[in-house]
ZADO-1210 file (C-alpha; in nm, 4 decimals, padded with zeros to 6 digits):
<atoms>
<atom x="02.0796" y="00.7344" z="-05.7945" code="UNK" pos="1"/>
<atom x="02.0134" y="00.4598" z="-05.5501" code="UNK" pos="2"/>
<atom x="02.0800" y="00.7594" z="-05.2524" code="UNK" pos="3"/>
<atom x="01.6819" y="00.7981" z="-05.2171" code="UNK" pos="4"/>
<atom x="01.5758" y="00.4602" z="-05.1172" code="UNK" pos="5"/>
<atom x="01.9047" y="00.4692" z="-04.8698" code="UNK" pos="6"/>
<atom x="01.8082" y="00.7983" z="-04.7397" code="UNK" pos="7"/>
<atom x="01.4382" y="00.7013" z="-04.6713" code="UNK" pos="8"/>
<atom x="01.5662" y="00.3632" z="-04.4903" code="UNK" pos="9"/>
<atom x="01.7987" y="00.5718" z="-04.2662" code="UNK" pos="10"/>
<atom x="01.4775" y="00.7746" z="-04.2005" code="UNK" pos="11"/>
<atom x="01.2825" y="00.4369" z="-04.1048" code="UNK" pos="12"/>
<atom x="01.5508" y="00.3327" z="-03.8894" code="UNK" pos="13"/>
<atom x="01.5728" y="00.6540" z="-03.7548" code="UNK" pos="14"/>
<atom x="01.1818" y="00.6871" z="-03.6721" code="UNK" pos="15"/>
<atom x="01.2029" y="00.2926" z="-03.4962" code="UNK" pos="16"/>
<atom x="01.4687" y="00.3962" z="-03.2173" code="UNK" pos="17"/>
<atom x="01.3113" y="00.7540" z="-03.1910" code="UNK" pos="18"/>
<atom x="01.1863" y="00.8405" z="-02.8044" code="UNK" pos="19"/>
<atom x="00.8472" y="00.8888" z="-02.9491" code="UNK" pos="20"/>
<atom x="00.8004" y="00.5242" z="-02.9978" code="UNK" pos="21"/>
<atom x="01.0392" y="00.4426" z="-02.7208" code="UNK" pos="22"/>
<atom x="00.8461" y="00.6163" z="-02.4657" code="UNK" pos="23"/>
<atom x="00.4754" y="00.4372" z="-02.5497" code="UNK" pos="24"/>
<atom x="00.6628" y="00.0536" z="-02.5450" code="UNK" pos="25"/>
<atom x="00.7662" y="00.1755" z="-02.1941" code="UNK" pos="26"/>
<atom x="00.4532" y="00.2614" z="-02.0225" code="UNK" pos="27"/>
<atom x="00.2601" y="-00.0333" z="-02.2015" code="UNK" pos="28"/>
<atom x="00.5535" y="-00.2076" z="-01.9565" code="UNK" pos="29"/>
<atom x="00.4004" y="00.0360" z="-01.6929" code="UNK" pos="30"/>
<atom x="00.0618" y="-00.1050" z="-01.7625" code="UNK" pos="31"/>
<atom x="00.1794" y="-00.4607" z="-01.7461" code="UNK" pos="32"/>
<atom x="00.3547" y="-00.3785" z="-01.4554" code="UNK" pos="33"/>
<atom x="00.0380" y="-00.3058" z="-01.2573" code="UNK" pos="34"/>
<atom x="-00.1474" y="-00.5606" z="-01.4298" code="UNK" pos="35"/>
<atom x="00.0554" y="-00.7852" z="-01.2484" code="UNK" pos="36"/>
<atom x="00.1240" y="-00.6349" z="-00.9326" code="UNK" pos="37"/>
<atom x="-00.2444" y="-00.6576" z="-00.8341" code="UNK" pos="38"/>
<atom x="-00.2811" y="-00.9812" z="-00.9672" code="UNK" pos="39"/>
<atom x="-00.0193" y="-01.0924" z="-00.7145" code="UNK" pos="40"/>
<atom x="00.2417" y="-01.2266" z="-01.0076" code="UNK" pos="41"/>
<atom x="00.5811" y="-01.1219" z="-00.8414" code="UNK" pos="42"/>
<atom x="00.8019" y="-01.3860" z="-00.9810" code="UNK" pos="43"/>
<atom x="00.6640" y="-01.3045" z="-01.3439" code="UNK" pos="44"/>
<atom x="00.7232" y="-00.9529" z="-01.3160" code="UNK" pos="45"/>
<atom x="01.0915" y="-01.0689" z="-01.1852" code="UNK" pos="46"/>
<atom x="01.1453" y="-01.3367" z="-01.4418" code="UNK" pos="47"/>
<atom x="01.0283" y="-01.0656" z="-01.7477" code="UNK" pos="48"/>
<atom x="01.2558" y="-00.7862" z="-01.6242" code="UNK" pos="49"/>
<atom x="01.5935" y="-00.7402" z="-01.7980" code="UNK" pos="50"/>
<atom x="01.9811" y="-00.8874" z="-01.6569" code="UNK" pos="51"/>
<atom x="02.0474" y="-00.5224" z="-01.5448" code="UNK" pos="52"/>
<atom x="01.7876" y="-00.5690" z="-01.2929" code="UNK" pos="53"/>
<atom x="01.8632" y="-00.9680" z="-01.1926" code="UNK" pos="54"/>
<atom x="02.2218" y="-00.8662" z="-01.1232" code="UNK" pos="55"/>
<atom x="02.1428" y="-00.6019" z="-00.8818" code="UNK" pos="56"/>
<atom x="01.8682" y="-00.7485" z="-00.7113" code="UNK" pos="57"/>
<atom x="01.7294" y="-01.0946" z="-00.5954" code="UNK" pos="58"/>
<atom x="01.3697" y="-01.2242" z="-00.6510" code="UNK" pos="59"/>
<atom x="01.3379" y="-01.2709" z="-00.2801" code="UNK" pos="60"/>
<atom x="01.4253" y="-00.8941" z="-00.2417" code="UNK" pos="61"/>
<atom x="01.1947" y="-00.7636" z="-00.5399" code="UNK" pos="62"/>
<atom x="00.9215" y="-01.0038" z="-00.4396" code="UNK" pos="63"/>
<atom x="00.9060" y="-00.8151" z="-00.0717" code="UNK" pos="64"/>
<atom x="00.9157" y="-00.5011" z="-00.1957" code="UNK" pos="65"/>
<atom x="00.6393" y="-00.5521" z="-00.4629" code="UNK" pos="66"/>
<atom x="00.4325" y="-00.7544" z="-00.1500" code="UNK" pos="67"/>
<atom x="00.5215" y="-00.4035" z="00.0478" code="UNK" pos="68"/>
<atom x="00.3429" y="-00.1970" z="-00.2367" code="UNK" pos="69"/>
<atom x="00.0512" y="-00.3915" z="-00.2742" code="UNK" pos="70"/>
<atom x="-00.0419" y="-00.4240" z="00.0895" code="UNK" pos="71"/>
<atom x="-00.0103" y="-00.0881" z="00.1478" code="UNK" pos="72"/>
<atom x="-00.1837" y="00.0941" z="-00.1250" code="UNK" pos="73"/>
<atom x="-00.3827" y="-00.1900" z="-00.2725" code="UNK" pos="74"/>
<atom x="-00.4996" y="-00.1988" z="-00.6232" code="UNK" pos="75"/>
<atom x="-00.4096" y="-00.0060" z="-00.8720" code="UNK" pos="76"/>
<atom x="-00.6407" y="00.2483" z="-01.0151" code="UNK" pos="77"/>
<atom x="-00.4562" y="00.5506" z="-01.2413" code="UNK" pos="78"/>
<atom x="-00.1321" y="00.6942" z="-01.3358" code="UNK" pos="79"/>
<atom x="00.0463" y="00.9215" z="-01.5344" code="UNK" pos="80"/>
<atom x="00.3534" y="00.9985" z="-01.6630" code="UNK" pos="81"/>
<atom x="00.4926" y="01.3195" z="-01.5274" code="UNK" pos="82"/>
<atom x="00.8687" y="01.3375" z="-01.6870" code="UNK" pos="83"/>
<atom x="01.0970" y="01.0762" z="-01.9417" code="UNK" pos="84"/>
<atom x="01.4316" y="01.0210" z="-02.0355" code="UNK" pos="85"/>
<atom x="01.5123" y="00.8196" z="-02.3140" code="UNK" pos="86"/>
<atom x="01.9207" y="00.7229" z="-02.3554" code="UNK" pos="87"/>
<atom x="02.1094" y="00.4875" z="-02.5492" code="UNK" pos="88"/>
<atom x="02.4567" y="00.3544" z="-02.4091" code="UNK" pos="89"/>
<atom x="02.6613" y="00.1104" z="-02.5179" code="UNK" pos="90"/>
<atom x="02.4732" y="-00.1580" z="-02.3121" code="UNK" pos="91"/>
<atom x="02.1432" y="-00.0629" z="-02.4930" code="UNK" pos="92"/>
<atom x="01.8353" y="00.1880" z="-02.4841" code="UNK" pos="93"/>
<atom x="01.6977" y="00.2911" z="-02.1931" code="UNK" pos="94"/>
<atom x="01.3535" y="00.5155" z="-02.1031" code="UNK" pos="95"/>
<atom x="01.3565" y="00.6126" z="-01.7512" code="UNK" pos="96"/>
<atom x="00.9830" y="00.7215" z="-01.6546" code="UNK" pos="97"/>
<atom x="00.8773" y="00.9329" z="-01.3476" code="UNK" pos="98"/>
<atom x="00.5150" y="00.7849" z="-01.3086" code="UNK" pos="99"/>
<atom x="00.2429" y="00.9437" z="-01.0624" code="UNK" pos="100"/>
<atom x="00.0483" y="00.6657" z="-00.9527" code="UNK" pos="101"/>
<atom x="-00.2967" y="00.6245" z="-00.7480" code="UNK" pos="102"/>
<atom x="-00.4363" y="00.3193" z="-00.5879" code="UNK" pos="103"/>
<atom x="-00.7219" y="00.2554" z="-00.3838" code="UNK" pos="104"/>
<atom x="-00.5392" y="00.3592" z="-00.0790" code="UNK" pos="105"/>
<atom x="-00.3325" y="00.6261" z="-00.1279" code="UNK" pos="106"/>
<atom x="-00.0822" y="00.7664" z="-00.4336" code="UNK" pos="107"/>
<atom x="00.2621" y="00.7064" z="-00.4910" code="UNK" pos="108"/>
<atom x="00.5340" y="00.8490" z="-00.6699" code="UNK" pos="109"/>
<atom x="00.7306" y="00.5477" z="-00.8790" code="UNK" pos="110"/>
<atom x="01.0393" y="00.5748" z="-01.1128" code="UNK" pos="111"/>
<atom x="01.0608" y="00.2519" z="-01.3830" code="UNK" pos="112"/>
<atom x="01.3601" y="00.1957" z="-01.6055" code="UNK" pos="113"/>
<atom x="01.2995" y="00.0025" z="-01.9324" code="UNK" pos="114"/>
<atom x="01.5352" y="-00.1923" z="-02.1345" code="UNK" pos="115"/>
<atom x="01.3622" y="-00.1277" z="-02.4706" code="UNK" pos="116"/>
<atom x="01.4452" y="-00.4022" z="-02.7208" code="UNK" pos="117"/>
<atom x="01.2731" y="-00.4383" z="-03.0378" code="UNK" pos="118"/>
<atom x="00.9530" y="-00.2966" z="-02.9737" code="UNK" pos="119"/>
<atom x="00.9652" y="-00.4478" z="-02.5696" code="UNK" pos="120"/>
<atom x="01.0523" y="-00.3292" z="-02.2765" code="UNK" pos="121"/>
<atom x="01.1950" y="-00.5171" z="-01.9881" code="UNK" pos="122"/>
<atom x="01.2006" y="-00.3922" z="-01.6320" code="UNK" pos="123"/>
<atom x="01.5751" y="-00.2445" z="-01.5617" code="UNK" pos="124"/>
<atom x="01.4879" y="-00.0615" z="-01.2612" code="UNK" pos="125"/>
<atom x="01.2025" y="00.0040" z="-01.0544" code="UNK" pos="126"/>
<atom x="01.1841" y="00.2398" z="-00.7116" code="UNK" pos="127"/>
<atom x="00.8805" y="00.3924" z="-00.5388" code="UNK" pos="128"/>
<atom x="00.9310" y="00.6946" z="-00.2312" code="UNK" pos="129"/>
<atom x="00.9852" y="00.5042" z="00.0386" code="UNK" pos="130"/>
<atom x="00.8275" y="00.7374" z="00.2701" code="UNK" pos="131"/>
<atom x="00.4363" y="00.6695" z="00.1434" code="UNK" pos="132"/>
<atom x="00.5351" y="00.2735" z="00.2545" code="UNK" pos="133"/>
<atom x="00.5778" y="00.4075" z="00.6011" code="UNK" pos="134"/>
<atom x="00.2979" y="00.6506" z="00.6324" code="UNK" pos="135"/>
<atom x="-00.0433" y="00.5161" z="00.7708" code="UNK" pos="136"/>
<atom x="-00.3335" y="00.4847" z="00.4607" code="UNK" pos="137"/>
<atom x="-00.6055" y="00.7001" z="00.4566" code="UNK" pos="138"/>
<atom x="-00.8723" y="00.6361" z="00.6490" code="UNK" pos="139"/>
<atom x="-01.2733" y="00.6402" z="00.4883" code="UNK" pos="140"/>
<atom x="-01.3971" y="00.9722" z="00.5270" code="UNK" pos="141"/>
<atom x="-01.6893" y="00.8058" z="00.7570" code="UNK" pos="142"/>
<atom x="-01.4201" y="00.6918" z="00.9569" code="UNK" pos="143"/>
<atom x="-01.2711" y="01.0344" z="01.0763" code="UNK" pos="144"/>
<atom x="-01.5422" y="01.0952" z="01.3444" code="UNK" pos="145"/>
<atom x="-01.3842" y="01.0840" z="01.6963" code="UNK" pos="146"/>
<atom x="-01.4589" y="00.7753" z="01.8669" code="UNK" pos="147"/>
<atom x="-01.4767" y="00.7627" z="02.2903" code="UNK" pos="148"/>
<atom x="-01.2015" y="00.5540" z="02.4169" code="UNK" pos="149"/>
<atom x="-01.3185" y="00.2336" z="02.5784" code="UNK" pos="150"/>
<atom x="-01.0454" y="00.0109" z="02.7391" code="UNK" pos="151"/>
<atom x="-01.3365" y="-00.3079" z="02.6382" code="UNK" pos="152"/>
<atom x="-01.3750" y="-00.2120" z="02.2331" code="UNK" pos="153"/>
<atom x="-01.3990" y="-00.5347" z="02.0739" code="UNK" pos="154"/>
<atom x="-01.1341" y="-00.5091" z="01.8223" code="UNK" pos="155"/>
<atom x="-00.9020" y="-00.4554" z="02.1380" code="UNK" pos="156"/>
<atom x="-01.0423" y="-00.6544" z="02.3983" code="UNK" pos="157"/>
<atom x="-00.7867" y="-00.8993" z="02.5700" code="UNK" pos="158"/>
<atom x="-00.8613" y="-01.2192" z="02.6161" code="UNK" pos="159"/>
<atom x="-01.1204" y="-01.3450" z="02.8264" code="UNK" pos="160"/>
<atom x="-00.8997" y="-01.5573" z="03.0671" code="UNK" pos="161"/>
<atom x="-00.6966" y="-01.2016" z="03.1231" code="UNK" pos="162"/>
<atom x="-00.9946" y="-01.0359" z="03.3186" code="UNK" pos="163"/>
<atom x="-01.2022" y="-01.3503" z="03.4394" code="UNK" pos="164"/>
<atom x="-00.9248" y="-01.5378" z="03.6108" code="UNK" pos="165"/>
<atom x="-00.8623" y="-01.2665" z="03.8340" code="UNK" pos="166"/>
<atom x="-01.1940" y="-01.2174" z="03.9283" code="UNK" pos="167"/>
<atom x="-01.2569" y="-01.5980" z="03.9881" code="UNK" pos="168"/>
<atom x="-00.9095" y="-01.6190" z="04.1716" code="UNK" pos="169"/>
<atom x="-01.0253" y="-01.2878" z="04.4042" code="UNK" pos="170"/>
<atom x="-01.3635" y="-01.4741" z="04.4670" code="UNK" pos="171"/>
<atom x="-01.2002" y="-01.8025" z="04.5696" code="UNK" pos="172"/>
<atom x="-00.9762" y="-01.5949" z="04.7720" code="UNK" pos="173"/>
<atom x="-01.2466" y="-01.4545" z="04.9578" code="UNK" pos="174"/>
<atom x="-01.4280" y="-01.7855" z="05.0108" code="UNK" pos="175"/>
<atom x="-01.1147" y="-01.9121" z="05.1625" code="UNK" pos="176"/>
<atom x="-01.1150" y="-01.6216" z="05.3752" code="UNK" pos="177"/>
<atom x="-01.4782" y="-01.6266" z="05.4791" code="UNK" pos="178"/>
<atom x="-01.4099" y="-02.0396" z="05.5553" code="UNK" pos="179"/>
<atom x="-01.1131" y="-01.9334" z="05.7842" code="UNK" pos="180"/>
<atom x="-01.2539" y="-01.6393" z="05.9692" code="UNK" pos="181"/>
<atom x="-01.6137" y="-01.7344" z="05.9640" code="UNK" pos="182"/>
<atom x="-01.6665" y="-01.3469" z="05.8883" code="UNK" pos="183"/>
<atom x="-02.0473" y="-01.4012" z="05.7727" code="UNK" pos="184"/>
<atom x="-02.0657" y="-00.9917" z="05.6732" code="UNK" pos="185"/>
<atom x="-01.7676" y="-01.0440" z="05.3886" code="UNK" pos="186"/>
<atom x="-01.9258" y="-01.4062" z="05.2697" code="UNK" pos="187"/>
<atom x="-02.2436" y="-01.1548" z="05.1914" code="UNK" pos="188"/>
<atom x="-02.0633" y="-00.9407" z="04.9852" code="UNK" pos="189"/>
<atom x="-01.8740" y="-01.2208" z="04.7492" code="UNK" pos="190"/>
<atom x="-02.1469" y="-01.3313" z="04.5241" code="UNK" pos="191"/>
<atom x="-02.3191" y="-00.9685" z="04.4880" code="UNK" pos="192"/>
<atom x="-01.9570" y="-00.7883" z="04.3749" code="UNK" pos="193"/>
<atom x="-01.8956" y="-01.0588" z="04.1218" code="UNK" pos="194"/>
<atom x="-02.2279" y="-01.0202" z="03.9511" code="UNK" pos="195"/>
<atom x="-02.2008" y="-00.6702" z="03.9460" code="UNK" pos="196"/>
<atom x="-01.8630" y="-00.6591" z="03.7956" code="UNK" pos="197"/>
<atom x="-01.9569" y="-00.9635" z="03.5482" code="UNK" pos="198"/>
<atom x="-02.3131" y="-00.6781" z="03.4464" code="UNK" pos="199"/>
<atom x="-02.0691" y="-00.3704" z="03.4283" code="UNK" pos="200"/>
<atom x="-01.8461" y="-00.6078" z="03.1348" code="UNK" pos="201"/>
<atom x="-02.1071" y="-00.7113" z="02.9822" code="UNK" pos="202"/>
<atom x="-02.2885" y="-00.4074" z="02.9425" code="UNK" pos="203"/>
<atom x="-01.9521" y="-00.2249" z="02.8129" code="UNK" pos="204"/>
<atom x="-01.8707" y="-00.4439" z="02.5352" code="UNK" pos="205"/>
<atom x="-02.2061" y="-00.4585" z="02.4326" code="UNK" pos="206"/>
<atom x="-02.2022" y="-00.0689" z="02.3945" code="UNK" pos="207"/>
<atom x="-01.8501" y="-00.0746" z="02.2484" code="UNK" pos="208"/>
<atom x="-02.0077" y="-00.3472" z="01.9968" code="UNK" pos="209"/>
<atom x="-02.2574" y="-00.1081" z="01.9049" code="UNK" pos="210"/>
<atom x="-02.0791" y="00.2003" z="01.8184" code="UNK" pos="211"/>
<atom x="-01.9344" y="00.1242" z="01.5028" code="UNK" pos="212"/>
<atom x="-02.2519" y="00.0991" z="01.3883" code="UNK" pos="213"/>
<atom x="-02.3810" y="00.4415" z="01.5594" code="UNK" pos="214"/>
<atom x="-02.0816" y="00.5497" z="01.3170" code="UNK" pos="215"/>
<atom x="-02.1995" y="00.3858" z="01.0033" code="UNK" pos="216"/>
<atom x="-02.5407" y="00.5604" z="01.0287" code="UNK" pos="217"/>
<atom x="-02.4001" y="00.9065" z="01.0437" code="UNK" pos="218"/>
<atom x="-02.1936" y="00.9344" z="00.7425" code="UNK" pos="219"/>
<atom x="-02.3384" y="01.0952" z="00.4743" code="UNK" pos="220"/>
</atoms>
């Protein structure tokens, strides 16, 4: 007679290690998971995740690859879960997720292993395709407009001392030169070639300066 409340706890039981509730405790670890990636928390995610992860992988290790993921792609904006796999083992029960994820500078395809332990899940595993770590980020639709090559652009310019110390070592050269020889027609030349190279620089970078925002004012 006492069968029925038995057979309803097996149920219960039953219903609390099912995938369908294993499957939502793993991506709320998803959602912590980004939570703290953007927020720059490494070492928390690290010190949260399970002992399968600690004894294949160091926090230095995890720490650069999470650094790796958040420089390139930035902050996290959406995701979805595209396949699951839920297991139990003699270790434990584990939900292996295939997660699409988009940032604000590109998307990436991640795979997260959860230790799932009484309603929690603790990182096991966690591996993103290497390949969108390697490839450049998308550029700002504004930003796709081909751009004249100028050896003077600002955000390439060399240093100052790399052009002007030539140019003052060439005119002391030629003052030498002129104070040796006494060749009047080259001592002529000197101070009008400098200017006119120091007007050609100037006028450069100040057009290189400018085109950015020539750029800015055409995008839609």
């Amino acid at each position: 007679m006492r069968s029925g409340p038995l057979f309803l706890a097996a149920l219960a039981g039953l219903a609390a290690c099912s995938p369908a509730s294993d499957v939502p405790v793993a991506e709320r670890g998803v959602a912590a998971f980004h939570a703290a990636l953007d927020s720059g928390r490494y070492a928390a995610i690290y010190a949260a995740s399970s002992d399968e992860m600690k004894r294949t992988t160091s926090a230095e290790d995890f720490g650069r690859l999470l650094a790796a993921v958040h420089d390139r792609f930035g902050r996290f904006r959406a995701g979805s879960t595209r396949s699951w796999n839920d297991s139990r083992t003699t270790s434990g029960r584990f939900v292996t997720l295939d997660y699409a994820a988009t940032y604000e500078r590109g998307t990436a395809e991640e795979n997260f292993v959860f230790r799932i332990d009484d309603d929690r899940a603790a990182l096991a595993g966690y591996h993103v395709d290497s390949r969108a770590l390697v490839e450049p980020s998308a550029q700002p639709a504004g930003r796709a407009i081909a751009q004249p090559m100028s050896f003077l652009e600002p955000e390439r310019d060399p240093p100052l001392a790399w052009w002007l110390w030539p140019v003052l070592l060439l005119l002391c050269g030629g003052a030498i030169y002129v104070a040796i020889t006494h060749d009047r027609a080259l001592e002529g030349l000197i101070a009008p070639a400098f200017l006119i190279l120091a007007a050609i620089v100037g006028l450069e970078r100040r057009r290189a300066r400018r085109r950015p925002d020539d750029l800015n004012g055409a995008e839609p």
